[in-house]
N, C-alpha and C positions, 0 to 999 in steps of 0.2 A: 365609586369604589365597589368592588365583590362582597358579597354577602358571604364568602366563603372563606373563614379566618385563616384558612393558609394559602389564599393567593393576594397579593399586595399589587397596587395599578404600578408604582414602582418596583421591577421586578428584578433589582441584585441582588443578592444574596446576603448583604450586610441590611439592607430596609428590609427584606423581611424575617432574617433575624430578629429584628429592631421591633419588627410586629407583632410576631411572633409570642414575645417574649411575655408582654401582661397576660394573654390567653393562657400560655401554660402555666402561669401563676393561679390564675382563677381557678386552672382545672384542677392543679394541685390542692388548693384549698376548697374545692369541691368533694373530693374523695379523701383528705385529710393527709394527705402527703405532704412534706417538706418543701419540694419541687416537682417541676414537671417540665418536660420538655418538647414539642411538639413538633411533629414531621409531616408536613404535607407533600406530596406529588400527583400528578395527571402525566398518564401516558396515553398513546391512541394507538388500538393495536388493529389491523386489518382482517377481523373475525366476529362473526354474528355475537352480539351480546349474551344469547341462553348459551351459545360455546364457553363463550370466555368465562362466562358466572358457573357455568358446570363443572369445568375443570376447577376452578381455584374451590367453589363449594367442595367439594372431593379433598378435605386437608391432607392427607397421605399424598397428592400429589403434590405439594408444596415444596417439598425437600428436592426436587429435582429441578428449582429454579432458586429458590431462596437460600444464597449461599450458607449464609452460617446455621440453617438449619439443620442436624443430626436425625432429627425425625419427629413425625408428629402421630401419636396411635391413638384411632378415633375409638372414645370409651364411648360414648353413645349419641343419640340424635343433636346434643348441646354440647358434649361436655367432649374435651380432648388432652392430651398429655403433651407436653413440646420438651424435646430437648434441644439443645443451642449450645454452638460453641461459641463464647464468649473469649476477649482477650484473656482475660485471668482465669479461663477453665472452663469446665461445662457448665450449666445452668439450665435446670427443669423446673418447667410450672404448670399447675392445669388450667384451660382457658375453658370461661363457658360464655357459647355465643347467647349473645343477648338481643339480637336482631337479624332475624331473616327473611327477606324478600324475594323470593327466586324473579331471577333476572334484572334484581338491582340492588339491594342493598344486602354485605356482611358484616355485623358487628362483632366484637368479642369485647371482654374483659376476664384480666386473669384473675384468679384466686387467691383472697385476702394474704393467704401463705406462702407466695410468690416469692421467689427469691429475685427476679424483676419485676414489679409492680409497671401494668403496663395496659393500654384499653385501644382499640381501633374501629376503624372503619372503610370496608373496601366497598364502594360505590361504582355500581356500571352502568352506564348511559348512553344510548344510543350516539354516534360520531355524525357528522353530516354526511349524507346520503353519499352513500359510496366508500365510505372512510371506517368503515366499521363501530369498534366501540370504545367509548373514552373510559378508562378504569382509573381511580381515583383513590391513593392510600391518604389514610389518616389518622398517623399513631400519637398517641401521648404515653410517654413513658415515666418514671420515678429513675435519672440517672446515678447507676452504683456510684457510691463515693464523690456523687456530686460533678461538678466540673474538671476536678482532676480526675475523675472515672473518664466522662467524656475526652479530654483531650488524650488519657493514653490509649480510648479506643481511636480516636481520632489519628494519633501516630500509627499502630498498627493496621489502618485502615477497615476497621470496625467499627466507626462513629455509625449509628443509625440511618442518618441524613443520609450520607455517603452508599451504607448501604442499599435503604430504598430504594435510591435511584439506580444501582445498576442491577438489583434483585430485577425490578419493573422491566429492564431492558433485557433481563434475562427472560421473562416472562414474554414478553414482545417476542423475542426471536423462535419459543417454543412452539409459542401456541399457531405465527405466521409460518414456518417453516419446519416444525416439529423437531428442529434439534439447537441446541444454545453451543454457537462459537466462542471457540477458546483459543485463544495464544497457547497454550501447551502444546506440546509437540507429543505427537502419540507415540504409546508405547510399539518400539521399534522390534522385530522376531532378530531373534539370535543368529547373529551371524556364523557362522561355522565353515 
């Protein structure tokens, strides 16, 4: 089995829920939270690793992959401000990184006055030789109102999970091709 609490040797999505699920207890009862809930993903993006950790290091460029993000304005070497569109509204917290490794490790944790109570970790690791670099999210959150928070983010398609992984794939096609594809049809000039 993985050393790594969010990848499971059985990998559907109901076992590692299932796995999932004591870890964000722990974690929650480690920072004193009610609950917690924990998002794991690895993607592999086709880009030297100091690229890939520079850019996303850069949090102002965040908002231009990470859909629900409004913006992030960097207050100083640790400390940053997030807003976020949330289903039920905006929501701003300030995060301060708690662990930086240029060219591999991002940590954060947000600020006891959080109106999401939230801590992560973005991991970058060499891919095999030719494949670039494996980037690796790992959020634990505090979700609002609980499980009926989560599933009506879940309805409006804002559950975190959900997010992640296509935020990550948003991230993949910027950094591989420098622009993220959309189904939107662009804005069309006036016919006259």
């Amino acid at each position: 089995m993985s050393s790594d609490p969010t990848q499971n040797d059985n990998d559907s999505p109901l076992s590692a829920a299932v796995a999932q699920k004591p870890i964000g207890q722990a974690l929650a009862e480690q920072r004193g939270w009610d609950r917690a809930a924990l998002i794991g993903r690895t993607i592999t993006i086709n880009r030297p690793r100091d690229e890939v950790y520079a850019f996303w290091r850069d949090f102002r460029n965040l908002a231009q992959f990470l859909e629900n993000i409004d913006s992030v304005e960097v207050l100083d070497d640790r400390r940053s401000h997030w807003v976020i569109k949330a289903p039920h509204g905006v929501v701003e917290w300030d995060a301060l990184l708690t662990e930086d490794q240029p060219g591999a490790v991002l940590a954060w944790e947000a600020a006891d006055d959080a109106q999401i109570r939230n801590t992560g970790r973005i991991e970058f690791r060499d891919a095999p030789p030719g494949r670039g670099t494996e980037v690796t999210a790992t959020i634990v959150y505090d979700p609002p109102a609980g499980d009926i928070g989560r599933l009506v983010a879940k309805l409006f398609q804002k559950e975190p999970k959900m997010q992640v992984r296509r935020d990550l794939r948003r991230f993949k096609q910027l950094m591989e091709t420098g622009e993220i594809s959309t189904s939107e049809a662009p804005d069309a000039a006036p016919r006259g």
